[in-house]
C-alpha positions as CSV (number, residue, x, y, z in Angstrom):
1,X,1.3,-1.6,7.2
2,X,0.6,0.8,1.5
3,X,-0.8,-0.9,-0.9
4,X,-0.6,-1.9,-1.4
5,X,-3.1,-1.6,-1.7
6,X,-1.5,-1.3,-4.1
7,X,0.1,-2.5,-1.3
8,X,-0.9,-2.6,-6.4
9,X,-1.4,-5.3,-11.3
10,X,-2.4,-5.4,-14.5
11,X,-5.7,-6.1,-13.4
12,X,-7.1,-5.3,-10.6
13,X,-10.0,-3.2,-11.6
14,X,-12.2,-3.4,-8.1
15,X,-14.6,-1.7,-9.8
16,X,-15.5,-1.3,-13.5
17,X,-17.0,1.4,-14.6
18,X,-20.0,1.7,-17.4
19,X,-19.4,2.9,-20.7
20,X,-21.8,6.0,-19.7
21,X,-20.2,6.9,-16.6
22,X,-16.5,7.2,-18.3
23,X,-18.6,9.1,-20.9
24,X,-20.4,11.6,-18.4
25,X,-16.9,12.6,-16.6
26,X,-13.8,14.3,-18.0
27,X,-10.8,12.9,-18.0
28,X,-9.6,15.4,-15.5
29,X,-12.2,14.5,-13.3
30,X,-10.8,11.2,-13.2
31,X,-7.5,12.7,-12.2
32,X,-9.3,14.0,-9.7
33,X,-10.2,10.9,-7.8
34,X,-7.1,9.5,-8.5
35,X,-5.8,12.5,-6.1
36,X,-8.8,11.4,-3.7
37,X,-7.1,8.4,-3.5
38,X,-3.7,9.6,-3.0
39,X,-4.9,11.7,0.2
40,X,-6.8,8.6,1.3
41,X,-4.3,6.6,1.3
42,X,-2.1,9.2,3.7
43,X,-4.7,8.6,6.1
44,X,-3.3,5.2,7.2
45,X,-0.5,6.2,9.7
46,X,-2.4,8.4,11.6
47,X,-5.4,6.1,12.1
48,X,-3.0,2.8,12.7
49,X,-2.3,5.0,16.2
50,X,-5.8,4.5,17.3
51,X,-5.8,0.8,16.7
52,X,-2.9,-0.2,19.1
53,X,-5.2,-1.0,22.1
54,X,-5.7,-4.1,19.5
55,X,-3.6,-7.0,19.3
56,X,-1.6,-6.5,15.5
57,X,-3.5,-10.0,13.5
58,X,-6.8,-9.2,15.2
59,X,-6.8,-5.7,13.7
60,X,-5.7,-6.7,10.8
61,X,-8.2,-9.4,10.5
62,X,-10.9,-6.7,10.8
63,X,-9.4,-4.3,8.5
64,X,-9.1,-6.8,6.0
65,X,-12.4,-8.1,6.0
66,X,-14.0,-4.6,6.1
67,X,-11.8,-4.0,2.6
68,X,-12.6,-7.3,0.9
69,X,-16.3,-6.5,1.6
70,X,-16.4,-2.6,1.1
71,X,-14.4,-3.8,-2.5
72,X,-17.3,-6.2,-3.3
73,X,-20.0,-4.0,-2.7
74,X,-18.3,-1.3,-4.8
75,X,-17.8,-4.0,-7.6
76,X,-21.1,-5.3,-7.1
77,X,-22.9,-1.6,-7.5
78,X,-20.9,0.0,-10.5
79,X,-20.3,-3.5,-12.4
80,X,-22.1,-3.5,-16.1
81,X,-22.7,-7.0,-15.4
82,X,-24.5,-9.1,-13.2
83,X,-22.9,-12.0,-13.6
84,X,-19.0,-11.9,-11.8
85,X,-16.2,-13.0,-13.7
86,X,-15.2,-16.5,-12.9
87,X,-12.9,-17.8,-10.8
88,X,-9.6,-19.7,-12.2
89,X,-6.5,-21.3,-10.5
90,X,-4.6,-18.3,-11.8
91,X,-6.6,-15.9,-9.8
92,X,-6.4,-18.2,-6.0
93,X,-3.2,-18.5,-6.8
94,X,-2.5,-14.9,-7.3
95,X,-4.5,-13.4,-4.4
96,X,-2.9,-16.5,-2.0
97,X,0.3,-14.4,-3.1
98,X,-1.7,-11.1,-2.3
99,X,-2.8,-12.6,0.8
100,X,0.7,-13.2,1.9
101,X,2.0,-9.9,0.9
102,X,-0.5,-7.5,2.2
103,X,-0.1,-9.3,5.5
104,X,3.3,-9.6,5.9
105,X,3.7,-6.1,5.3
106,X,0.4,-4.4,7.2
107,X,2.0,-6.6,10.4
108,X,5.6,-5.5,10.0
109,X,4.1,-1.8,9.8
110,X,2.7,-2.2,12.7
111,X,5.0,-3.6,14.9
112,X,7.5,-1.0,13.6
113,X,5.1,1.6,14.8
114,X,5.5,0.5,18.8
115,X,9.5,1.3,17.9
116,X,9.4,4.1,15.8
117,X,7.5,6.9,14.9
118,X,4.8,6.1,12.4
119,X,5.8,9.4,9.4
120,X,9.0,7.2,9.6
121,X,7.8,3.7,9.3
122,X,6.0,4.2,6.3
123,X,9.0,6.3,4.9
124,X,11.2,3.6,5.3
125,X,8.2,0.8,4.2
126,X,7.7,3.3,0.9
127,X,11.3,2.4,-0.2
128,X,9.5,-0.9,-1.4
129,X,9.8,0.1,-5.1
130,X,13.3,1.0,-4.8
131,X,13.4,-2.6,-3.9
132,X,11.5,-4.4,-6.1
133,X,14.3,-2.8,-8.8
134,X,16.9,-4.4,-6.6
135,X,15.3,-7.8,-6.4
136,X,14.4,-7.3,-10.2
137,X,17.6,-7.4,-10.9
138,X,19.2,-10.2,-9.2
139,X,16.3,-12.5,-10.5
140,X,17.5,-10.7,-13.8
141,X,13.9,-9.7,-14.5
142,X,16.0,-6.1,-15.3
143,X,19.0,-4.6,-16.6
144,X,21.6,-3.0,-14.0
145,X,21.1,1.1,-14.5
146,X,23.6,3.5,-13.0
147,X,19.9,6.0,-12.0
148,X,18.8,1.9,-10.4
149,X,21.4,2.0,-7.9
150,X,21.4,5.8,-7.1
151,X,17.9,5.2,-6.5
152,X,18.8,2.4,-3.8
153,X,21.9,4.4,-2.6
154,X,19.2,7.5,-2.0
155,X,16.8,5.3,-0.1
156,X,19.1,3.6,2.1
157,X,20.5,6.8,3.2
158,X,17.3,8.5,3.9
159,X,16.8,5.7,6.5
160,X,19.9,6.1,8.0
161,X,19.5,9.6,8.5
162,X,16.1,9.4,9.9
163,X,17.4,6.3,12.3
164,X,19.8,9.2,13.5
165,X,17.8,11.4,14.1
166,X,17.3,9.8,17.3
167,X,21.3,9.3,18.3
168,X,20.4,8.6,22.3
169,X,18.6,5.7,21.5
170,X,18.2,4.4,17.4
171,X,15.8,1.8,17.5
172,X,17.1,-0.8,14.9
173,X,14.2,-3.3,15.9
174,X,11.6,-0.8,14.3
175,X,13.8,0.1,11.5
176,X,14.1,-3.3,10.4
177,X,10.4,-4.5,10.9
178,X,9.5,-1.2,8.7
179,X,12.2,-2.4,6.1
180,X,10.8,-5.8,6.1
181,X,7.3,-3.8,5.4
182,X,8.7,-3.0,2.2
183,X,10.5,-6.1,2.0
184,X,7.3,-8.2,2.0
185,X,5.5,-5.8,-0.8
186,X,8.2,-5.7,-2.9
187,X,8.9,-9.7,-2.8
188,X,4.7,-10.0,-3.8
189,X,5.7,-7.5,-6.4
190,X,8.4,-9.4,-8.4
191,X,5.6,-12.3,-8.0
192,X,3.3,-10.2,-10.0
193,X,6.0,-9.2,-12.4
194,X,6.0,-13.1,-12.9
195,X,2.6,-13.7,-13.4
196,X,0.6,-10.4,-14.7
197,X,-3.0,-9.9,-15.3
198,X,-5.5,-12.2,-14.0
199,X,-9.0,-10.7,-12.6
200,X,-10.4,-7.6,-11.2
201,X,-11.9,-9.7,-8.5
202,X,-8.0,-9.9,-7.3
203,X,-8.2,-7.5,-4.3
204,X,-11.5,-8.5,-3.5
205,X,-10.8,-11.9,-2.6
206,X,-7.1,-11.4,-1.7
207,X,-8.6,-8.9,1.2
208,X,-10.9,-12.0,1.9
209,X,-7.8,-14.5,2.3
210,X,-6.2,-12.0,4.2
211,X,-8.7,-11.8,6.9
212,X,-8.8,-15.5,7.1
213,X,-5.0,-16.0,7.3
214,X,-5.2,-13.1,9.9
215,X,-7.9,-14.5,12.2
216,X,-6.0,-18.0,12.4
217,X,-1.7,-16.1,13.1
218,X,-4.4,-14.2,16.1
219,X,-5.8,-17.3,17.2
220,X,-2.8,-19.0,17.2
221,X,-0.3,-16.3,18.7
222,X,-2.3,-13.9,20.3
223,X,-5.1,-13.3,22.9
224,X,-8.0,-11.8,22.0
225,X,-9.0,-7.8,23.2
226,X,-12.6,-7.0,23.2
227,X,-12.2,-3.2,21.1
228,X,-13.2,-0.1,22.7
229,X,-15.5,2.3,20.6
230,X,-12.7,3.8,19.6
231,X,-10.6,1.3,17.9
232,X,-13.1,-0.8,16.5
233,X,-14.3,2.2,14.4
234,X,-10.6,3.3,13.3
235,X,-9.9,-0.7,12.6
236,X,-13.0,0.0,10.1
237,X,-12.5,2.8,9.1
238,X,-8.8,1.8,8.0
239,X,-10.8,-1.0,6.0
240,X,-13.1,1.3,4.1
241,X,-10.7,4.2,3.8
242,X,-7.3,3.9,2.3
243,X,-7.8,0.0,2.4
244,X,-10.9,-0.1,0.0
245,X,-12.3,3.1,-1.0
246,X,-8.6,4.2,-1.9
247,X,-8.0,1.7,-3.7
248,X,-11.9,1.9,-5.7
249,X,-10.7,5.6,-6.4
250,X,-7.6,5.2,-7.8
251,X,-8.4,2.4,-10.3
252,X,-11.0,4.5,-11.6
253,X,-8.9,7.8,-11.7
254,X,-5.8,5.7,-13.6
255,X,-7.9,3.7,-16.3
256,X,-9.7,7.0,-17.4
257,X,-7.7,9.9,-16.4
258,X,-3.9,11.1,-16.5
259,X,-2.2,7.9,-15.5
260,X,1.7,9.3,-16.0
261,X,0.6,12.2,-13.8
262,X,-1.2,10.1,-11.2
263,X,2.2,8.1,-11.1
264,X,4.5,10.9,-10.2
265,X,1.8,12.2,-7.5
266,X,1.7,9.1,-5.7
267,X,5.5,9.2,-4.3
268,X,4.1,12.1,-2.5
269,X,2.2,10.0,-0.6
270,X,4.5,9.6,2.5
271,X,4.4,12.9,2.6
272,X,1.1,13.1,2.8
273,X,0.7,10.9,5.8
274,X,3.6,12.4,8.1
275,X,2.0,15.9,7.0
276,X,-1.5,14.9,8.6
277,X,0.7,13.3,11.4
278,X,2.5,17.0,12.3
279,X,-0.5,18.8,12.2
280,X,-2.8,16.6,14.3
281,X,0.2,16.9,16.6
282,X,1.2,13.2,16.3
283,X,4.4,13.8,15.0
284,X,7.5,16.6,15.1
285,X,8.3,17.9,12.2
286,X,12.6,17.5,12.7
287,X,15.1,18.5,9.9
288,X,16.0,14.9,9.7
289,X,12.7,14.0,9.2
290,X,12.3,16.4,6.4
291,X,15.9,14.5,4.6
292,X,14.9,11.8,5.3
293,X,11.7,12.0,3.4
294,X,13.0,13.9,0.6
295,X,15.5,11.5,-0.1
296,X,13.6,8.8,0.0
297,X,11.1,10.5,-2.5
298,X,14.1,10.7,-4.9
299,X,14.6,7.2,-4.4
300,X,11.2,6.0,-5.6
301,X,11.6,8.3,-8.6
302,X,14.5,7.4,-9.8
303,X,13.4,3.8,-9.1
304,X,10.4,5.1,-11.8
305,X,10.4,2.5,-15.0
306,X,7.8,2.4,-18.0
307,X,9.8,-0.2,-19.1
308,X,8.2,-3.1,-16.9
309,X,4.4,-3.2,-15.3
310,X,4.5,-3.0,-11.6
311,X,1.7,-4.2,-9.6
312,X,-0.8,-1.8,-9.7
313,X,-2.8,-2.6,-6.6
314,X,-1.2,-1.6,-3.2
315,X,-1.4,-1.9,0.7
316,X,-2.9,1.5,2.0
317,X,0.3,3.0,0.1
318,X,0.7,3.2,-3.7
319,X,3.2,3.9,-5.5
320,X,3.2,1.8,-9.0
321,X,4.9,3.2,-11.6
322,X,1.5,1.7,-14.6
323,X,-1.4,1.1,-12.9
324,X,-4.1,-1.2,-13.6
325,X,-4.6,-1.9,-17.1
């Protein structure tokens, strides 16, 4: 359920910084936070395990609107300006298609994790740029490359030795809803390749839309489950965490510090979060596991381009290959 977000555009500066703020910190110091934001982000996996007592819409509906207001109290405190920037048909139209994303691929997550372990969910969700080169080019928005399909070849096989690694029992159901994770970030993506920069209120009120369209799929489809102490406050803190304070981090760390560097880094991200999973004991680290991963991590950077301008704003997960701009 990466990340975007960065589930990840052009624009989508959540909070802008003053002029004597950028000039007060070092461009390495911006790194930095960027690498806050990375660890942040890893984060998601484990806490989505304490949020199952929930049903999947009305966790999302909280996390959601946690983010969208955590965002716009971040924008609110750092902005140089009172006034916000205005709204335009561009921008609905744009976080609708955020909206959309972000959910479809925060619910897939999910439901993949009552299938599969949840290191190898978000392995197989992370092959999402991998994808967005594939759909790129059949909408001919790129040119075939020989390191394109590698890239795809990698990935695909990284989830197929992972779905192995449990040969008694594979359990295609949560490979598929994790690939269709990635499916649905990667489909917003090629959206955003369409239409680039709007507003840096984007994730604010894209969060906000989420929540909505979240609370009406749990009305509709699901019953409601009154949260125990325990999952309320990881459904929040999932929302402030590597939904929203991620995110705040890592636009701040890519406008003003190493950007190329921050890029590379973020593949690791996966990582990251089956890392945190092993050591709290949530997860085993297998050798399959440990392909698995490392081939899909070839896949994303192969999958690498400066040539076009991914989204930059991403689920709990990012991996863009330029950022916010």
């Amino acid at each position: 359920m990466s990340t975007a977000s960065k589930l990840p555009i052009n624009v989508t500066s959540s909070a802008p910084v003053s002029r004597t703020t950028r000039l007060a910190i070092s461009p390495r110091a911006w790194t930095s936070l960027g690498l806050i934001a990375i660890l942040l982000w890893a984060t998601w996996p484990a806490l989505s395990l304490l949020t199952w007592q929930l049903p999947t819409f009305e966790c999302l509906a909280i996390v959601f609107l946690v983010a969208s207001l955590t965002l716009g109290g971040l924008r609110a405190f750092t902005a140089r300006a009172v006034h916000s920037e205005p709204s335009s048909g561009s921008l609905w139209v744009s976080a609708i298609a955020f909206a959309t994303g972000i959910t479809g691929s925060a619910a897939f997550f999910l439901m993949a994790t009552h299938y599969i372990p949840p290191a190898e969910a978000n392995l197989i969700y992370c092959l999402w740029p991998a994808m967005v080169i594939g759909l790129g080019v059949l909408f001919g928005l790129f040119r075939l490359k020989a390191r394109y399909v590698g890239g795809i070849a990698l990935g695909f096989a990284g989830v197929a030795v992972m779905t192995r690694s449990n040969a008694l029992a594979p359990s295609y159901a949560g490979t598929g809803l994790a690939l269709f994770a990635g499916l649905s970030w990667a489909l917003y993506c090629v959206f955003r390749l369409k239409r680039p920069a709007v507003s840096g209120a984007l994730l604010v009120l894209g969060f906000g839309l989420a929540a909505l369209l979240c609370a009406v799929l749990h009305l509709v489809l699901e019953p409601t489950v009154v949260p125990t102490i325990t999952s309320v406050s990881a459904t929040v803190a999932v929302g402030v965490v590597p939904a929203a304070l991620a995110n705040w981090l890592w636009d701040c760390g890519f406008r003003h510090g190493n950007s190329q560097q921050l890029t590379v880094l973020s593949y690791t991200t996966p990582l990251f979060s089956a890392l945190i999973l092993i050591v709290l004991g949530l997860e085993t680290l297998t050798s399959r596991l440990l392909m698995g991963a490392v081939l899909i991590l070839l896949a994303g950077l192969l999958s690498h381009t400066n040539a076009v301008k991914l989204p930059a704003e991403h689920r709990f997960v990012r991996t863009d290959t330029e950022g916010s701009r």
